[in-house]
C-alpha positions as protocol buffer text, in pm:
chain_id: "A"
residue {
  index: 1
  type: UNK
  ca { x: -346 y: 1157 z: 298 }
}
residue {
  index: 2
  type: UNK
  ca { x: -329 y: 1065 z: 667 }
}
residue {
  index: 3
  type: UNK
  ca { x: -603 y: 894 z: 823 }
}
residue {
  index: 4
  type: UNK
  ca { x: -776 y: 1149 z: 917 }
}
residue {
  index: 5
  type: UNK
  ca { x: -931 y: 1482 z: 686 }
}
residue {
  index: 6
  type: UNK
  ca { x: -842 y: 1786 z: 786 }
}
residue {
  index: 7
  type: UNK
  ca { x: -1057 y: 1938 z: 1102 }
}
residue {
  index: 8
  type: UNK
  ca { x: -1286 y: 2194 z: 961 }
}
residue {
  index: 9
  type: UNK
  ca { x: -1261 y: 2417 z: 1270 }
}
residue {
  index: 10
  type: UNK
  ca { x: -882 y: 2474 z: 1191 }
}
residue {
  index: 11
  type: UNK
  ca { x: -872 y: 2829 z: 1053 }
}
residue {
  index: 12
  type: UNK
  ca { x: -607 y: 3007 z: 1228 }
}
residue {
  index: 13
  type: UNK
  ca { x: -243 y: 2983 z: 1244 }
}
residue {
  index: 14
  type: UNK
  ca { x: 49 y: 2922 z: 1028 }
}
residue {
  index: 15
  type: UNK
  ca { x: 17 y: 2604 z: 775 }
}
residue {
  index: 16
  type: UNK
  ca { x: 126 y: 2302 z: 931 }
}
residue {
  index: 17
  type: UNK
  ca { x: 326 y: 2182 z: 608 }
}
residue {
  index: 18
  type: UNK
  ca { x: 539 y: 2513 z: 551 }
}
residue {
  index: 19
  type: UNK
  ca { x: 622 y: 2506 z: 907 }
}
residue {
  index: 20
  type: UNK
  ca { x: 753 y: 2150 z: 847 }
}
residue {
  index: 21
  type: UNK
  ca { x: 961 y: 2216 z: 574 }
}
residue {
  index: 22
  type: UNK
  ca { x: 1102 y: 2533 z: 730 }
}
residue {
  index: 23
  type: UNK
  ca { x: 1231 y: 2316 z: 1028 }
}
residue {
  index: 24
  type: UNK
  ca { x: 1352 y: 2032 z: 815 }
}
residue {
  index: 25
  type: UNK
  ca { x: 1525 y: 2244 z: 596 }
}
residue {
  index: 26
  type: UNK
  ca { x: 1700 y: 2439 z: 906 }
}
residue {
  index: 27
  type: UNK
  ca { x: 1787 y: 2092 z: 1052 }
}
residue {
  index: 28
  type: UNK
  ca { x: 1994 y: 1985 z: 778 }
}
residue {
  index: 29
  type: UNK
  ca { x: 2116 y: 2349 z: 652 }
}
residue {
  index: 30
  type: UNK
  ca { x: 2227 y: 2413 z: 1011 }
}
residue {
  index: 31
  type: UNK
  ca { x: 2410 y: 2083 z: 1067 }
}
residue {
  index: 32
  type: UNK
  ca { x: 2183 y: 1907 z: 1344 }
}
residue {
  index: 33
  type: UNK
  ca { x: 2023 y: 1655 z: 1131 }
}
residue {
  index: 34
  type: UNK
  ca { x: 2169 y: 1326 z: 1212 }
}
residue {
  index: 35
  type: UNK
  ca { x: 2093 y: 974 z: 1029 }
}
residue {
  index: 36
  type: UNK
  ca { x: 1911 y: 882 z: 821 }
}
residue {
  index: 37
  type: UNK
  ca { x: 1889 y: 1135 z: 598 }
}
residue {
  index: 38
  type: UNK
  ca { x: 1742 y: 1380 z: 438 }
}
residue {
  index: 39
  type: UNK
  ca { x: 1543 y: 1504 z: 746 }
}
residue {
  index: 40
  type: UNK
  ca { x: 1221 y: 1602 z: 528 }
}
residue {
  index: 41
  type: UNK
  ca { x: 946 y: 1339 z: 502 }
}
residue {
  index: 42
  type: UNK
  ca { x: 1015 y: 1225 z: 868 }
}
residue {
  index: 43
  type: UNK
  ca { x: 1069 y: 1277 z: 1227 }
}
residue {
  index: 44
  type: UNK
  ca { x: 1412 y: 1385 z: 1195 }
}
residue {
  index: 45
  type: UNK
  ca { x: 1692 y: 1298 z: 1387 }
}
residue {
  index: 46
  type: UNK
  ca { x: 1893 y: 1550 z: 1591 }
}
residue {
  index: 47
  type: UNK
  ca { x: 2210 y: 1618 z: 1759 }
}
residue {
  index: 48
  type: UNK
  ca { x: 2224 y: 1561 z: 2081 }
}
residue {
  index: 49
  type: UNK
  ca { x: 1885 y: 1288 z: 2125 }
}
residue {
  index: 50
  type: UNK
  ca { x: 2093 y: 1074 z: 2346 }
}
residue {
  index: 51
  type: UNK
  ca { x: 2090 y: 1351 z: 2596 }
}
residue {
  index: 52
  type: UNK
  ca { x: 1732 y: 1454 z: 2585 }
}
residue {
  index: 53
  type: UNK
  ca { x: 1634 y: 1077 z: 2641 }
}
residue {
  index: 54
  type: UNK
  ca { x: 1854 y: 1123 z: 2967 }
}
residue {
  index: 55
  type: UNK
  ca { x: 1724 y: 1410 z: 3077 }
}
residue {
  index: 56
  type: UNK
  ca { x: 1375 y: 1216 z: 2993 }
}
residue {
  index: 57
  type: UNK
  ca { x: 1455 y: 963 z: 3206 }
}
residue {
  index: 58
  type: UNK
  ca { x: 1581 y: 1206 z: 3530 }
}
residue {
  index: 59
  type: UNK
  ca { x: 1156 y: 1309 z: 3540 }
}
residue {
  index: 60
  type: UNK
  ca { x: 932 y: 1146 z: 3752 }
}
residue {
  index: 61
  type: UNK
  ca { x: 677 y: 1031 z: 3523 }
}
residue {
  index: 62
  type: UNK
  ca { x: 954 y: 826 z: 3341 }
}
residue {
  index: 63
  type: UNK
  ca { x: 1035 y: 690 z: 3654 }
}
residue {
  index: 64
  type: UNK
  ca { x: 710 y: 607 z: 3758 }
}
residue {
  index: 65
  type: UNK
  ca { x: 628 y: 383 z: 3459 }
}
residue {
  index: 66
  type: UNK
  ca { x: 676 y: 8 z: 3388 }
}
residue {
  index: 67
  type: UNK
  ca { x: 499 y: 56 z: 3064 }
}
residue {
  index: 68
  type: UNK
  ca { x: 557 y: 304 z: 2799 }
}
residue {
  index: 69
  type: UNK
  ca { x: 411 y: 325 z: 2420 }
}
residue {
  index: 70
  type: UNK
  ca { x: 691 y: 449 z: 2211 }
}
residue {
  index: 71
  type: UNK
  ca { x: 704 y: 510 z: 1832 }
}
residue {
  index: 72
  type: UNK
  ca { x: 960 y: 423 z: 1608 }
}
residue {
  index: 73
  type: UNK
  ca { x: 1164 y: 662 z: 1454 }
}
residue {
  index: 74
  type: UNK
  ca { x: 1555 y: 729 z: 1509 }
}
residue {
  index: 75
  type: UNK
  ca { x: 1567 y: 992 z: 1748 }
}
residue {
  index: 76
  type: UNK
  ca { x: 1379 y: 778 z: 2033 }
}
residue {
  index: 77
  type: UNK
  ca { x: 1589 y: 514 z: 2001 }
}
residue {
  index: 78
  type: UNK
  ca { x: 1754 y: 588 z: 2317 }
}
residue {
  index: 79
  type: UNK
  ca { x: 1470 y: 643 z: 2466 }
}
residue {
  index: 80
  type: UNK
  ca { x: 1348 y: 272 z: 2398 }
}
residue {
  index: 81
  type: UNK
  ca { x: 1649 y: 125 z: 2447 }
}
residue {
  index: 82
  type: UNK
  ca { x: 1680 y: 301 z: 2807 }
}
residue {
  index: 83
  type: UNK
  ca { x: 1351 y: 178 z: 2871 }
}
residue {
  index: 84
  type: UNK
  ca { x: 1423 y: -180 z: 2818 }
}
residue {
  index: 85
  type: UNK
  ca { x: 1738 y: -189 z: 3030 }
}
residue {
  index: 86
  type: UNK
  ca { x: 1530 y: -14 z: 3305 }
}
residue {
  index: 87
  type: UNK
  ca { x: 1286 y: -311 z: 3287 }
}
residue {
  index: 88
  type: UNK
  ca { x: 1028 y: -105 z: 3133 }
}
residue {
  index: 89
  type: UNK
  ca { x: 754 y: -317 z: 2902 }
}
residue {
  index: 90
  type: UNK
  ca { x: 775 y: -87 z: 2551 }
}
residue {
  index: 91
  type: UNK
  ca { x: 504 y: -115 z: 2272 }
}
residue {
  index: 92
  type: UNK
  ca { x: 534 y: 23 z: 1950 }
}
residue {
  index: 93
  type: UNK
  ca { x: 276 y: 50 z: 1681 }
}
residue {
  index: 94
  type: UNK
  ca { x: 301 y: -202 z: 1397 }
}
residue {
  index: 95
  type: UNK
  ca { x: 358 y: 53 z: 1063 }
}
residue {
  index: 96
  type: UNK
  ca { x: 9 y: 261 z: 968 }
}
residue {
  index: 97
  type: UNK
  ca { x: -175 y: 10 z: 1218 }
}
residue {
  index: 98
  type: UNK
  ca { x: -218 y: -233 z: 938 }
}
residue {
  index: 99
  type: UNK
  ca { x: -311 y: -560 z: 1136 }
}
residue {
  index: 100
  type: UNK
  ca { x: -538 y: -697 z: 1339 }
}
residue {
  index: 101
  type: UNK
  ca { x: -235 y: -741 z: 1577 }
}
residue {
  index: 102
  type: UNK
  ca { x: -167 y: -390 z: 1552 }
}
residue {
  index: 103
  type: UNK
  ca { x: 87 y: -355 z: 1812 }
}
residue {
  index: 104
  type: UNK
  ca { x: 459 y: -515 z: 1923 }
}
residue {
  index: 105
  type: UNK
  ca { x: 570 y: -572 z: 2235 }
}
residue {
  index: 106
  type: UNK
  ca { x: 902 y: -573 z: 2356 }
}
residue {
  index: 107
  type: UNK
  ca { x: 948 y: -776 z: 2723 }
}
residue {
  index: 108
  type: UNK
  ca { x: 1268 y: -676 z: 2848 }
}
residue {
  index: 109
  type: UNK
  ca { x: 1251 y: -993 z: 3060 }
}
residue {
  index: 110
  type: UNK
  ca { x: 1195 y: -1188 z: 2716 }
}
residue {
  index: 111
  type: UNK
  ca { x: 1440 y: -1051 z: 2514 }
}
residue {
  index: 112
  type: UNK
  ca { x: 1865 y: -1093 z: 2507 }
}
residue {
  index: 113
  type: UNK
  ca { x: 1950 y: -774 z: 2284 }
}
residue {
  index: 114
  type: UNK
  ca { x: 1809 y: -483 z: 2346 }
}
residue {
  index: 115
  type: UNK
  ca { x: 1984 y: -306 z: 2051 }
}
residue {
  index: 116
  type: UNK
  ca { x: 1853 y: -510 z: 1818 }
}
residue {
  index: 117
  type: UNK
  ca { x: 1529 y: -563 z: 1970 }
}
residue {
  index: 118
  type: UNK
  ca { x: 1468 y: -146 z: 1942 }
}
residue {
  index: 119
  type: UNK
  ca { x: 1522 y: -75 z: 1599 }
}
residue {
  index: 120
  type: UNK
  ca { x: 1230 y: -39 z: 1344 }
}
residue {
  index: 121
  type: UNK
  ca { x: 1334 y: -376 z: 1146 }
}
residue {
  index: 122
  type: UNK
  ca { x: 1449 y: -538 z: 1464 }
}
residue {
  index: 123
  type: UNK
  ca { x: 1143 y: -510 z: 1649 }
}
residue {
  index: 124
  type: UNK
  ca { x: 932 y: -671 z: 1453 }
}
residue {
  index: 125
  type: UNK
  ca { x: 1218 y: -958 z: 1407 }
}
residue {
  index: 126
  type: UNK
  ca { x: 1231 y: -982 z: 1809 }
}
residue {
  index: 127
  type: UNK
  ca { x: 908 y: -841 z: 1936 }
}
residue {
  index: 128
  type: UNK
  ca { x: 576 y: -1031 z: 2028 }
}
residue {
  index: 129
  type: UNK
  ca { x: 264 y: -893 z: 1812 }
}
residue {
  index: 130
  type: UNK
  ca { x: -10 y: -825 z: 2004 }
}
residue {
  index: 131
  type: UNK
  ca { x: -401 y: -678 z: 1995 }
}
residue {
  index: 132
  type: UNK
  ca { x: -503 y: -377 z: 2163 }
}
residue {
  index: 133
  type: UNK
  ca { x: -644 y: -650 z: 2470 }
}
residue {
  index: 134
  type: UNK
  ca { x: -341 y: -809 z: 2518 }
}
residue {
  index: 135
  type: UNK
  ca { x: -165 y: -474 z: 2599 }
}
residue {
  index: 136
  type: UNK
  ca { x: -155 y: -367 z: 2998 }
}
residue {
  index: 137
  type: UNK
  ca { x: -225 y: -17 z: 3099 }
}
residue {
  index: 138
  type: UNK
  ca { x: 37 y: 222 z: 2942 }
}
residue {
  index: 139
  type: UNK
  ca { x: 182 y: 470 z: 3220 }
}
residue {
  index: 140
  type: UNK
  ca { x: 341 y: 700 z: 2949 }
}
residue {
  index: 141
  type: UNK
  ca { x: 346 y: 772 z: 2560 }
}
residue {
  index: 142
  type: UNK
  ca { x: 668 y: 917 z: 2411 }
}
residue {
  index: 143
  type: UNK
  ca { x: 609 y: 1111 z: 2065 }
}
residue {
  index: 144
  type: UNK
  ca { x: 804 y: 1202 z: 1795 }
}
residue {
  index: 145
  type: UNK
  ca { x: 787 y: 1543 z: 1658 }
}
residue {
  index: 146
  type: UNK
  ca { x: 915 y: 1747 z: 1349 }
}
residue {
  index: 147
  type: UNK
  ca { x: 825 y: 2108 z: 1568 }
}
residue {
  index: 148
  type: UNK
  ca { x: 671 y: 2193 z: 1880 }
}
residue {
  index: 149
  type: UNK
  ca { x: 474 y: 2491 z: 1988 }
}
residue {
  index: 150
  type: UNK
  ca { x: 493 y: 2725 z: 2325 }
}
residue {
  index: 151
  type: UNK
  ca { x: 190 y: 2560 z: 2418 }
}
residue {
  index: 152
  type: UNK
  ca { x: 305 y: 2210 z: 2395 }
}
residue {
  index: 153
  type: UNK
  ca { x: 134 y: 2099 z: 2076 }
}
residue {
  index: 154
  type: UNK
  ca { x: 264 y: 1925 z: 1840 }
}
residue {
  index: 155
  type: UNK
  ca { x: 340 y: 1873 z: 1471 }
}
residue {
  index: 156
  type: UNK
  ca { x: 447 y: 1555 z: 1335 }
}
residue {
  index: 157
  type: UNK
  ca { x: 536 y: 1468 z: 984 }
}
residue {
  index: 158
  type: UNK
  ca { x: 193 y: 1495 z: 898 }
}
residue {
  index: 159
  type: UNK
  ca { x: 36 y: 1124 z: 874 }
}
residue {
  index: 160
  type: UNK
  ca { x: -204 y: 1145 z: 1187 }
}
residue {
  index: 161
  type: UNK
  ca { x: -107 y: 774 z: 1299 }
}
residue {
  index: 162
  type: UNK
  ca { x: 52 y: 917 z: 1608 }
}
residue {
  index: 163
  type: UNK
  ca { x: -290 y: 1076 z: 1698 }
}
residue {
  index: 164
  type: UNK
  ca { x: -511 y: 774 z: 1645 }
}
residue {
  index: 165
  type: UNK
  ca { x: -268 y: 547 z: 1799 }
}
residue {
  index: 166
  type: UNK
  ca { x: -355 y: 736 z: 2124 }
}
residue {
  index: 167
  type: UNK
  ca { x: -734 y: 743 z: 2008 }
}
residue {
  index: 168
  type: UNK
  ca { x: -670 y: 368 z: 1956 }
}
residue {
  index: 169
  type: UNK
  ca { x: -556 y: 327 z: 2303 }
}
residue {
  index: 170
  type: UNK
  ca { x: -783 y: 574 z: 2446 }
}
residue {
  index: 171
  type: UNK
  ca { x: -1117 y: 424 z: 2316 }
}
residue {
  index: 172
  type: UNK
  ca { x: -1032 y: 119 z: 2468 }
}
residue {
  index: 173
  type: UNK
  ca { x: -924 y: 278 z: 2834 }
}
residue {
  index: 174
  type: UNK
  ca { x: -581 y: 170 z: 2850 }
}
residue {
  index: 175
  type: UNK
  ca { x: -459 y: 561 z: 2875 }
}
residue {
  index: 176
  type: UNK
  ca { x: -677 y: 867 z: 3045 }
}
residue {
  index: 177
  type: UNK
  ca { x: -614 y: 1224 z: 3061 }
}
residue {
  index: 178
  type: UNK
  ca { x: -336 y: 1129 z: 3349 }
}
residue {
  index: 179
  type: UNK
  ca { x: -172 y: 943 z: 3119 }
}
residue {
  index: 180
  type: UNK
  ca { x: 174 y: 1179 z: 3058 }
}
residue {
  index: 181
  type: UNK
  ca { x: 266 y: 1234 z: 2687 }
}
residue {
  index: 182
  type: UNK
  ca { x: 621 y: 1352 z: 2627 }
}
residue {
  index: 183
  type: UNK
  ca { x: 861 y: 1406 z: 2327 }
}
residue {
  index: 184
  type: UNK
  ca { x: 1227 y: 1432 z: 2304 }
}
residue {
  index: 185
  type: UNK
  ca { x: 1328 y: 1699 z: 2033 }
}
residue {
  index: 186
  type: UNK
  ca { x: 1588 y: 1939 z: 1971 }
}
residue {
  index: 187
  type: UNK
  ca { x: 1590 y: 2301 z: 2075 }
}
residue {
  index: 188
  type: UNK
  ca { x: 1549 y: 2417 z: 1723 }
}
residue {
  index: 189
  type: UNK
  ca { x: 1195 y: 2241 z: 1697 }
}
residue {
  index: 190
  type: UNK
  ca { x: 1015 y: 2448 z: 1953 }
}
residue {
  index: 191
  type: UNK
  ca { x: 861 y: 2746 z: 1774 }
}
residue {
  index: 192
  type: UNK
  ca { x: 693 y: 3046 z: 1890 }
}
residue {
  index: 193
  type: UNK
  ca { x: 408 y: 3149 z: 1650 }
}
residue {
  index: 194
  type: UNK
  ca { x: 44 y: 3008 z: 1614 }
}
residue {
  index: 195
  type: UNK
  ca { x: -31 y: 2683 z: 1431 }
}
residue {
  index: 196
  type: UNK
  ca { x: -409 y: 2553 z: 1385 }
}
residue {
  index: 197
  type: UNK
  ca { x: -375 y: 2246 z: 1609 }
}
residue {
  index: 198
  type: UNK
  ca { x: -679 y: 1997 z: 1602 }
}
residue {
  index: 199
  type: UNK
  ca { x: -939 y: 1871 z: 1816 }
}
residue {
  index: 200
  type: UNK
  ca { x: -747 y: 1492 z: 1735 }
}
residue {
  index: 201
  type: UNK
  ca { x: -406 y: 1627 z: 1807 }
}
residue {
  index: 202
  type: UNK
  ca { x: -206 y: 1502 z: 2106 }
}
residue {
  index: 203
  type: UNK
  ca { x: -58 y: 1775 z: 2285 }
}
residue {
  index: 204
  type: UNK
  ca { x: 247 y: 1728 z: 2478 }
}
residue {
  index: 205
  type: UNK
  ca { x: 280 y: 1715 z: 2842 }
}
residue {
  index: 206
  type: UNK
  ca { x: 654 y: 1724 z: 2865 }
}
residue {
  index: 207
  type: UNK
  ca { x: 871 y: 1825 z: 2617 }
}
residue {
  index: 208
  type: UNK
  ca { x: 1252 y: 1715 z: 2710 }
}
residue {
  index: 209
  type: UNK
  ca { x: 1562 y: 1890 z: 2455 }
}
residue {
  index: 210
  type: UNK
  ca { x: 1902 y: 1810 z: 2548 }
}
residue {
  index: 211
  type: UNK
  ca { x: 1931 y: 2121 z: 2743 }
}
residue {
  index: 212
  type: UNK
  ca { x: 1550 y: 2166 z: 2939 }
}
residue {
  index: 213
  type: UNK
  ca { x: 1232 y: 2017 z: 3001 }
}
residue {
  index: 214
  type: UNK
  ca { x: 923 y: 2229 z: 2933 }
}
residue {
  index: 215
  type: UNK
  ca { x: 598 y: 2073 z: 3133 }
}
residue {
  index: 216
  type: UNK
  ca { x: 248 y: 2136 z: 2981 }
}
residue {
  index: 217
  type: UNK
  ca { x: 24 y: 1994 z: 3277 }
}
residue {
  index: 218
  type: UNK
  ca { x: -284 y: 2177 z: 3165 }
}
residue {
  index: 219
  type: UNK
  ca { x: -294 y: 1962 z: 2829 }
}
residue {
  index: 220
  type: UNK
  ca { x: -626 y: 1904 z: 2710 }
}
residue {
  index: 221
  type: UNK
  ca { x: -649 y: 1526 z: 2530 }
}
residue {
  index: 222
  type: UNK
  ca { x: -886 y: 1395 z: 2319 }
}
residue {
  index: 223
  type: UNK
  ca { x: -1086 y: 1131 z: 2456 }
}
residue {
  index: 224
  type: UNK
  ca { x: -1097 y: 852 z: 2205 }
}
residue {
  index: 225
  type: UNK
  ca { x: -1190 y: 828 z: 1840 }
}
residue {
  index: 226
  type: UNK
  ca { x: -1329 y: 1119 z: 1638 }
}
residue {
  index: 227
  type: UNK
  ca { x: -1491 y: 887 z: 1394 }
}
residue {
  index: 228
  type: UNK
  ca { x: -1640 y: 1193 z: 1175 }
}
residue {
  index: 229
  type: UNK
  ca { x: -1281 y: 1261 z: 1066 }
}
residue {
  index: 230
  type: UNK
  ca { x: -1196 y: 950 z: 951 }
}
residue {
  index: 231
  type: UNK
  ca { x: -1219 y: 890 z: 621 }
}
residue {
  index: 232
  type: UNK
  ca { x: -1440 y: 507 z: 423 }
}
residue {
  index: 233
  type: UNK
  ca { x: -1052 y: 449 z: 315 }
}
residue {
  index: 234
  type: UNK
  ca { x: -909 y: 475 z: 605 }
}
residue {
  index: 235
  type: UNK
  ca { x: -1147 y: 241 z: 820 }
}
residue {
  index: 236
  type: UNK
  ca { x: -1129 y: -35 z: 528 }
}
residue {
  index: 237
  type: UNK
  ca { x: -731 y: -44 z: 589 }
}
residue {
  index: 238
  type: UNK
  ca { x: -666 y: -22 z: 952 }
}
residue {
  index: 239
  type: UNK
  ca { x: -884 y: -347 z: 1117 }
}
residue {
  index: 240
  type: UNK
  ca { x: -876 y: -206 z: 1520 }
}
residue {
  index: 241
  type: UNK
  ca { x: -1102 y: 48 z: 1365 }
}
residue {
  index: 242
  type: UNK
  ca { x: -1343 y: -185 z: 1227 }
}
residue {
  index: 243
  type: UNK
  ca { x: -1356 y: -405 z: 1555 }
}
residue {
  index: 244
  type: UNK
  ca { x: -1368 y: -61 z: 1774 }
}
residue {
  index: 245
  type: UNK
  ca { x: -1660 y: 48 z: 1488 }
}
residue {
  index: 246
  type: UNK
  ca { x: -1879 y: -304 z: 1475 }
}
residue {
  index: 247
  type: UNK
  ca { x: -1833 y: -318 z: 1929 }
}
């Protein structure tokens, strides 16, 4: 269970888990999946991320920022280490938000590897853990994504903590709807049918594939916590919530 329930409004569309399996499944059958593997269960590495994090980096709302929120997984790798060795400030969630020091920071002015510094174990081995006030304004959010729709929304591997990190970060004014969200994926995760997308969900300003950028400017955000879909569990196990809950 992720940590939110399900939006009751969601009625329409295809099923958010077939669709991920469908696209895992084609990543590895067809050959793109790249390490670790298998793709299923995560956002999945893909041939060809190095590029898309370059072509990222050509937009002007990469250039623009000094800050960026990134999250973790494989195939933005090069997007966080490009942002370091542009002098960009990068935070990345601490796993499921599970302390009070919820976030890490990574100073390229503070750290010597950058390599090391960017990978999942390596940033919490080299990065500073911080709370949600010792984090300066964020000028963009990078996303991982198992598929992508026409319209820019997205479909991650099904967890939610992508969402409420933004609703984290939201709540406490350190994004607003100007705030540019972008993902780096491979062509094979945009999709052209319907999906139910929530009222939580994070859609996508920018979506950047090796080969294009499609630009979603219209993107209607959620403005902070939904606190009627989150579940007693969830707000016992993640503490931001309960100091965001008690303020």
């Amino acid at each position: 269970m992720g940590p939110v329930d399900d939006d009751p409004d969601e009625t329409d569309g295809t099923d958010k888990q077939s669709l991920r399996e469908r696209v895992w499944d084609d990543l590895e059958e067809s050959g793109v999946a790249r390490f670790p593997f298998p793709p299923h269960g995560r956002i999945p590495n893909f041939a060809g991320a190095s590029e898309a994090a370059d072509r990222l980096a050509e937009q002007a709302e990469w250039e623009a920022a000094t800050a960026i929120k990134a999250n973790p997984d494989a195939p933005q790798l090069p997007v966080r280490r490009r942002a370091l060795r542009e002098g960009k400030t990068v935070y990345m969630a601490v796993p499921r938000l599970r302390d009070e020091k919820c976030f890490l920071k990574l100073d390229p002015e503070e750290l010597e590897d950058y390599d090391a510094a960017t990978t999942v174990s390596g940033s919490s081995k080299h990065g500073e853990q911080v709370g949600p006030d010792e984090i300066d304004r964020v000028d963009m959010i990078v996303s991982g994504s198992v598929a992508i729709t026409d319209d820019g929304g997205r479909i991650g591997k099904g967890e939610g903590y992508s969402d409420l990190e933004y609703a984290v970060l939201r709540e406490l004014g350190l994004v607003d709807d100007a705030t540019p969200v972008a993902t780096t994926v491979h062509e094979r995760q945009l999709i052209d049918e319907p999906v139910a997308i929530g009222r939580h969900d994070v859609a996508m300003d920018l979506v950047v594939t090796p080969e294009r950028v499609r630009r979603h400017d219209d993107s209607d955000q959620p403005s902070g916590i939904d606190w009627r879909l989150l579940t007693a569990e969830r707000l016992e196990e993640i503490p931001v919530l309960r100091a965001l809950r008690d303020r």
